[in-house]
C-alpha positions as CSV (number, residue, x, y, z in Angstrom):
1,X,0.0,0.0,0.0
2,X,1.1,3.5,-1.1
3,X,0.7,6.7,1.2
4,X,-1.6,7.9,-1.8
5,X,-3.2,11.5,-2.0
6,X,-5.2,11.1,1.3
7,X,-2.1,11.6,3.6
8,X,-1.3,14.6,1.5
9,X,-4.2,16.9,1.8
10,X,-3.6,20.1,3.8
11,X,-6.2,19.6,6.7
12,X,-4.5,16.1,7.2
13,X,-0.8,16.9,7.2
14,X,-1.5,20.5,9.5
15,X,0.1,20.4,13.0
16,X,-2.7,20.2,15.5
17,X,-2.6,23.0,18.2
18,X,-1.6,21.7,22.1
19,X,-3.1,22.8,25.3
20,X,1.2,23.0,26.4
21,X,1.9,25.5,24.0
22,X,-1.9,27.1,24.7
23,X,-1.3,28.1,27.8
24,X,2.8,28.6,27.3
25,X,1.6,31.7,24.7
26,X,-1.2,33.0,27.6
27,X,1.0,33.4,30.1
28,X,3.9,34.8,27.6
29,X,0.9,37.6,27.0
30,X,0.1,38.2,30.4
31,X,3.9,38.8,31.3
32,X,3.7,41.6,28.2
33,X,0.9,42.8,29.7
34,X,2.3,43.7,33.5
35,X,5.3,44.7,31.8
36,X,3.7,47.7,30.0
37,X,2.3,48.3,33.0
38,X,-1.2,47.0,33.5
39,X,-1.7,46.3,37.4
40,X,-0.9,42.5,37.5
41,X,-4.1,41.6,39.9
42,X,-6.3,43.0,37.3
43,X,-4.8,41.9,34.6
44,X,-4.9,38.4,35.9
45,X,-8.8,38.6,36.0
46,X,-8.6,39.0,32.0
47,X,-9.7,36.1,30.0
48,X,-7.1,35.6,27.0
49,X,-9.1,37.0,24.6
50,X,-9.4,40.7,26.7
51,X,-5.2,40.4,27.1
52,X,-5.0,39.8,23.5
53,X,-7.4,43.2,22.9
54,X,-5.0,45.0,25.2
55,X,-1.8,44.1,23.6
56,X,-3.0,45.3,20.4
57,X,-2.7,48.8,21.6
58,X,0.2,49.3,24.0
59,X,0.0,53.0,24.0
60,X,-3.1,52.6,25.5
61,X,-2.2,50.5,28.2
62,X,0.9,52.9,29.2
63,X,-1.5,55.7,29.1
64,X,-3.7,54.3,31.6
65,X,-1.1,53.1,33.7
66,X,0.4,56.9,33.7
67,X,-2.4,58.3,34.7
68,X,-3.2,55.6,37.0
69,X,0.0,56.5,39.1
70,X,-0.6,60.2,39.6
């Protein structure tokens, strides 16, 4: 038997996402996050969708953390 065309179809040969690496990138994000300066307690409340919303606009973040420390 030949491996055939089956085995090479895209949605067959794709790399399958782990819960590992999942939760490896979450937690990269988070760490971003409290580095620009979101308060950490808060920002571990987020659900990863709301860190990845935050992320996309850093300026914003520092902004709010500015004016959060005056």
């Amino acid at each position: 038997m030949g491996t055939g065309r089956t085995l090479n179809k895209k949605p067959r040969t794709r790399p399958v996402k782990s819960a590992g690496d999942r939760k490896r990138r979450q937690k990269v994000q988070l760490k971003r996050l409290v580095a620009l300066g979101a308060d950490s307690a808060k920002a571990a409340k987020l659900n990863a969708g709301q860190v990845r919303q935050a992320l996309k606009r850093p300026a914003k973040v520092k902004a709010a953390a500015a004016k959060r420390a005056k």
